[in-house]
C-alpha positions, 0 to 999 in steps of 0.5 A: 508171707506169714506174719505173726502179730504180736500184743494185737488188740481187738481194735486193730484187727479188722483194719488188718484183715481188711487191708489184707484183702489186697496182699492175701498174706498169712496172718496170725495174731497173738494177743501175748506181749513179744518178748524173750519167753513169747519169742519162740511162737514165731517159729516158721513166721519170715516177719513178726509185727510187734507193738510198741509196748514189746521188748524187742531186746537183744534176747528177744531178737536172738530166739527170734533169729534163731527160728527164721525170723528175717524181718520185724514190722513195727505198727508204730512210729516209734522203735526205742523198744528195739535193740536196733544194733543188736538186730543189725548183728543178727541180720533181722531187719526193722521196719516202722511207720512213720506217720499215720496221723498226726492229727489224731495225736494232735487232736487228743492233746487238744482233747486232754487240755480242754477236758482238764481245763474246763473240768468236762471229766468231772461235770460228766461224772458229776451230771450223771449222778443228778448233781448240778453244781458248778463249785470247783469248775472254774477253768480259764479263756485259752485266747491270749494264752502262751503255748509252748511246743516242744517238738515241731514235727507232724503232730507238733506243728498240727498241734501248734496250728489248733492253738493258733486257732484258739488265738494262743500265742504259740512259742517253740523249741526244736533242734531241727526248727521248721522255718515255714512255721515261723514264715507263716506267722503260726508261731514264734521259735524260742531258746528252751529257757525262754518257752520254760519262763513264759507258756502258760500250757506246755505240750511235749511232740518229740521223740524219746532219745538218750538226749529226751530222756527225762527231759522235763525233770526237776530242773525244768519244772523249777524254770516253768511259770507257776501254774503252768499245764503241762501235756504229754502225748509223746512218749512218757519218759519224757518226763520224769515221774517222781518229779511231777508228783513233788512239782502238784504236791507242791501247788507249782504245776496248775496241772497234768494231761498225760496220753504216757507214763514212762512204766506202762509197760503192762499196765495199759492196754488191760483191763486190771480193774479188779487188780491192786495197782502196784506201781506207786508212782502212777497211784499218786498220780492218779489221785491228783485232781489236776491230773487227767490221765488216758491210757494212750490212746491218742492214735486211736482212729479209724483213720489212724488204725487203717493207714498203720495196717496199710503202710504196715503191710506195704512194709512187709510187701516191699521186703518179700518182693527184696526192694528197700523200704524208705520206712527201715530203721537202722542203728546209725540212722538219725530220725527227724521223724516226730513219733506219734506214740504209737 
């Protein structure tokens, strides 16, 4: 089977190379973006992979369509990227991952809002230029604190089980609850309202939907305790930008801790340090001290990386060899499924 690599980046290729060893596939890796004027480079390649920051869109699919393309194999959880009906009409099958692991996710919003709190990225900074004092690094005790999780699945329920460890009191919201999290005393599922009035830290673990899209708005921050941080590892249109930059100049939000932006499309994943920023928004967002921003990267672990080439390539097996995936994407299917970003 030939495949063509789409938006590949360094740090990934040698999980697929190496997996590869056991299906001994033609793989060729592109390091341009797949979209409607990259598509034709899939000519004479049955399946593309694509990244989730693609535009997989009803043009795209079309060129690829017409250059053979059967089959495209997402190394990522989540497909809202994907015009999943207009693949259905074109008869191009999508394929996805998942699950990798939920506890790189989880792990890195943890990472994010200690790093906050306790101001690490400024001491280091700060450290490093032979500057010893401590003004301005006052964070708070997270024992006794009220977390709210918005999205009980894999990475959610992992990341609710950390703060559990940090003696966190933990609320939550899910349309889908998992009941064995509340048997077990890990924590305690409450109306959206309710998990609004009381977190001291929110942090977001659902999918993005019609339903999710802007979920956090200017309406939800208005019902948040004062002073509340707010994480987001998920999906960055889950939160409603110009909102959050009114809510920290306000002094209502006490801070920031993004993996996502809703446009990083072309502006993670590059290096444009020598580039003027162009997108207003995330420019203001940055200049908060309350802000703390990585350029999603939670996926990104050895374990992560190697089980998305496994299951990816395991993915593209099953559909040459004609047998179903459980791991297709269909439009009228209904995904409980909480993406770990990537």
């Amino acid at each position: 089977m030939k495949v063509a690599f789409f938006s590949t980046h360094e740090f990934e290729k040698e999980f697929f190379i190496t997996r590869n060893l056991e299906y001994s596939m033609e793989l060729k890796f592109f390091e341009l973006p797949l979209n409607s004027q990259t598509a034709p480079l899939a000519k004479g390649f049955p399946t593309v992979c694509g990244f989730v920051t693609d535009q997989i869109n009803e043009a795209t699919l079309k060129i690829l369509a017409e250059n053979g393309v059967q089959l495209v194999a997402l190394r990522s959880a989540g497909y809202n990227n994907v015009d999943l009906e207009a693949a259905e009409r074109l008869g191009i099958l999508v394929v996805r991952v998942p699950g990798y692991s939920p506890h790189a996710v989880a792990e890195h919003a943890v990472a994010l809002l200690l790093s906050l709190n306790r101001k690490i990225h400024k001491a280091y900074a700060r450290v490093r230029d032979l500057n010893f004092s401590l003004e301005g690094f006052v964070g708070f005790d997270l024992s006794g604190k009220t977390v709210g999780v918005i999205g009980t699945g894999r990475i959610g329920s992992v990341f609710a089980h950390i703060m559990k460890g940090f003696s966190c009191k933990v609320i939550a919201y899910d349309k889908f609850p998992d009941q064995s999290l509340q048997d077990k005393e890990i924590l305690r599922y409450v109306a959206i309202d309710e998990l609004y009035e009381n977190s001291d830290i929110i942090s977001l673990h659902l999918p993005l939907s019609p339903e999710s899209y802007h979920l956090i708005d200017q309406a939800a921050f208005a019902r948040m305790k004062p002073g509340v941080v707010l994480i987001n590892t998920s999906r960055g249109a889950l939160i409603d930008s110009p909102a959050l930059v009114q809510v920290l100049k306000s002094g209502q939000l006490g801070g920031a801790a993004l993996d996502v932006y809703e446009e990083e499309e072309g502006i993670f994943f590059k290096d444009l340090s020598d580039q003027v920023l162009r997108d207003d928004v995330l420019a203001r967002l940055l200049t908060f001290p309350n802000v703390l921003l990585t350029s999603h990267q939670g996926f990104l672990t050895k374990e992560a990386l190697s089980e998305i080439a496994r299951v990816t390539l395991h993915n593209i097996s099953e559909f040459e060899a004609g047998r179903n995936s459980p791991n297709e994407v269909h439009k009228a299917t209904h995904v409980k499924d909480r993406p770990a970003s990537r």
